[in-house]
TORBA-380319 format. One record per residue (C-alpha): residue in one letter; x, y, z; residue number from 1. Coordinates in Angstrom, 3 decimals. Last residue first. Layout:
REM TORBA-380319
<site residu="A" x="X" y="Y" z="Z" num="NUM"/>
...
//
This chain:
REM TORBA-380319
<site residu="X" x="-8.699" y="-8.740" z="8.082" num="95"/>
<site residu="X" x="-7.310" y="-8.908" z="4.523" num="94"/>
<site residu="X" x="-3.635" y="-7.891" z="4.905" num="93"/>
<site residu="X" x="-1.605" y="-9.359" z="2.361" num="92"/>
<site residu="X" x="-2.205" y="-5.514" z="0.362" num="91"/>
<site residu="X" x="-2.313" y="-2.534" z="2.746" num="90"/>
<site residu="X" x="-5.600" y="-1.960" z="4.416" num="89"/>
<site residu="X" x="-8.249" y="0.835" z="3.070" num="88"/>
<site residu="X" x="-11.464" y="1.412" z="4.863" num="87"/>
<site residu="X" x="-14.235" y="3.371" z="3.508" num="86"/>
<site residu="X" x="-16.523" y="5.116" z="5.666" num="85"/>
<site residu="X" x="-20.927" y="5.734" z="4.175" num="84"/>
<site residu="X" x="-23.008" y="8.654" z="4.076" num="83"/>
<site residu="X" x="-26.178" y="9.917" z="3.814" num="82"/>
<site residu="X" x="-27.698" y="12.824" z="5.458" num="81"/>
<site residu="X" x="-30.978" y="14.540" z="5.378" num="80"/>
<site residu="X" x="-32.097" y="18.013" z="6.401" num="79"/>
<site residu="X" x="-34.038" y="18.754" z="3.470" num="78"/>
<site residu="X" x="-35.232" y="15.575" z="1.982" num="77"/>
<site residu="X" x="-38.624" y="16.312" z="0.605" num="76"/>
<site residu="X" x="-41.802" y="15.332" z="2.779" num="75"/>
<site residu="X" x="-41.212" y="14.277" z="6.380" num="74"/>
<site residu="X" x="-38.125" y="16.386" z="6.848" num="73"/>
<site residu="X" x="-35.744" y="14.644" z="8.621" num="72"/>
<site residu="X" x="-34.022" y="11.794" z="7.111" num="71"/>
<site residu="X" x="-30.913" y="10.275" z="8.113" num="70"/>
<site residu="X" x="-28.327" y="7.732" z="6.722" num="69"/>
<site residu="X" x="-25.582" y="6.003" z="7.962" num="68"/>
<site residu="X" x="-23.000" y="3.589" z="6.176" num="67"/>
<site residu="X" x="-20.222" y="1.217" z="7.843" num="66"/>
<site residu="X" x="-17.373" y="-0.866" z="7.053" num="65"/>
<site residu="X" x="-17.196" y="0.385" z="2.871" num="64"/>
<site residu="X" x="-14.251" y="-2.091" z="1.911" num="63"/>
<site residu="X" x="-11.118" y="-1.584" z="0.203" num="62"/>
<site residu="X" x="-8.352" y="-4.403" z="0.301" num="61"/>
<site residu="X" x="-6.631" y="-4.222" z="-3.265" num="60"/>
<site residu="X" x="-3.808" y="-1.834" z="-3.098" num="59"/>
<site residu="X" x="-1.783" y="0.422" z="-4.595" num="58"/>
<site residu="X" x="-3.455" y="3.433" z="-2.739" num="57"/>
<site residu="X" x="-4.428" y="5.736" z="-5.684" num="56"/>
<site residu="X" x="-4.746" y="2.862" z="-7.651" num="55"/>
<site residu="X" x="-7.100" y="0.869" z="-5.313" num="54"/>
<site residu="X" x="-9.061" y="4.539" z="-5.325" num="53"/>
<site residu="X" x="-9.096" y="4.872" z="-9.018" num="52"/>
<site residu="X" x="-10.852" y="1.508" z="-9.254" num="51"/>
<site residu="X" x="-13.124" y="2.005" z="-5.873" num="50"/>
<site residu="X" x="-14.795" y="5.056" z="-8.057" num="49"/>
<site residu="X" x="-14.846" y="2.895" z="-11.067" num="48"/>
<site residu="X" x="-16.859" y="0.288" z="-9.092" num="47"/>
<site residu="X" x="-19.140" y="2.836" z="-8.466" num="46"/>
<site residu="X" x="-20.695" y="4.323" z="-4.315" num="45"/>
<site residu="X" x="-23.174" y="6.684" z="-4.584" num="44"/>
<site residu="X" x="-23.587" y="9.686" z="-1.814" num="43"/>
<site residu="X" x="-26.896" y="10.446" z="-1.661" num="42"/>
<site residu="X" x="-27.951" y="14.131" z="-1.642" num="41"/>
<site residu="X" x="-29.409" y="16.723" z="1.168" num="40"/>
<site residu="X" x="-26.686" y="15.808" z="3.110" num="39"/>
<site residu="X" x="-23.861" y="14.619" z="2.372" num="38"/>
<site residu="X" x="-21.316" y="12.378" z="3.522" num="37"/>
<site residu="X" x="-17.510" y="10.194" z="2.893" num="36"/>
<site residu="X" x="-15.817" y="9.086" z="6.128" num="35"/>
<site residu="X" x="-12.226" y="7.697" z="5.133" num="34"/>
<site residu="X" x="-10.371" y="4.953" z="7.089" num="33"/>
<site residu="X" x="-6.702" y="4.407" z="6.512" num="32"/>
<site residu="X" x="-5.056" y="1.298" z="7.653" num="31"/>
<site residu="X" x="-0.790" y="1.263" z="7.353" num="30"/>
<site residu="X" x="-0.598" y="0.837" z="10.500" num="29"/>
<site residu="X" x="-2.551" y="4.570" z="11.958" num="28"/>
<site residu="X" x="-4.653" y="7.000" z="9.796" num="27"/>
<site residu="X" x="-8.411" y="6.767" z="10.793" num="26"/>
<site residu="X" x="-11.140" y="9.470" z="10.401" num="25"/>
<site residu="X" x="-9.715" y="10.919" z="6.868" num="24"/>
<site residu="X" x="-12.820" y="12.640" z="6.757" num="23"/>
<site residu="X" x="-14.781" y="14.317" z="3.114" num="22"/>
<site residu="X" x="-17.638" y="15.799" z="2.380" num="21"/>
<site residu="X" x="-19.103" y="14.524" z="-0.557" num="20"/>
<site residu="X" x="-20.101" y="16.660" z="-3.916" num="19"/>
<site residu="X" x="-17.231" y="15.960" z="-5.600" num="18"/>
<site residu="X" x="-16.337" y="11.971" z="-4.413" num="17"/>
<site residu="X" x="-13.339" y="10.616" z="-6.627" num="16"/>
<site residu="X" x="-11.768" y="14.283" z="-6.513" num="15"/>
<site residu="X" x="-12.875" y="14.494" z="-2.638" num="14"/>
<site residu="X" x="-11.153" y="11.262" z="-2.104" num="13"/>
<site residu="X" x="-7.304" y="12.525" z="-3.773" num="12"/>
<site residu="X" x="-7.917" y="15.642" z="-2.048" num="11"/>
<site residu="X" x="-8.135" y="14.017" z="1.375" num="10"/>
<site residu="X" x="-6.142" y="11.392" z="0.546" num="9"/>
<site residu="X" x="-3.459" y="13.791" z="0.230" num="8"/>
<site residu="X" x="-4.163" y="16.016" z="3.284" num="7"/>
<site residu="X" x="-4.059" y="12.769" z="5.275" num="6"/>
<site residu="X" x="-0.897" y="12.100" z="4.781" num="5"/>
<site residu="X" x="0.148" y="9.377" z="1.671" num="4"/>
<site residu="X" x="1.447" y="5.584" z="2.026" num="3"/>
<site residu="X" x="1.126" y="3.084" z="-1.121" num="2"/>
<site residu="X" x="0.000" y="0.000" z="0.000" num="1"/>
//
């Protein structure tokens, strides 16, 4: 796995994700985790998306390890959020 700070992978994520906003929550043994939300709008999730991010990190082992969503408004979706965290593990390590 590639290694990068946290500013990096910030940019790198918000790039992948535009309209997300984006956390590097977890940055410690070579495992990275990154919180990706929005509210207002879903935050989709492509195979393309985890592409460039595999390359970005030179690694395989990316899963999304939790989601959350919210609604509030009981008839349009102002003051929703939806979100899900990514977690990236270097390459041989797969638990």
């Amino acid at each position: 796995m590639t290694s990068h700070t946290k500013e990096e992978i910030a940019k790198v994520a918000a790039e992948i994700w535009p309209h997300a906003c984006v956390s590097v929550d977890k940055y410690e043994s070579g495992e990275v985790e990154i919180e990706l939300s929005s509210t207002s709008h879903y935050v989709g999730l492509t195979y393309d998306q985890l592409v460039k991010l595999s390359e970005f990190f030179n690694t395989i082992h990316i899963n999304v390890t939790g989601t959350h969503s919210s609604g509030d408004c009981d008839t349009c979706d102002y003051g929703s959020e939806y979100g899900f965290v990514i977690t990236v593990k270097p390459n041989g390590d797969s638990k």
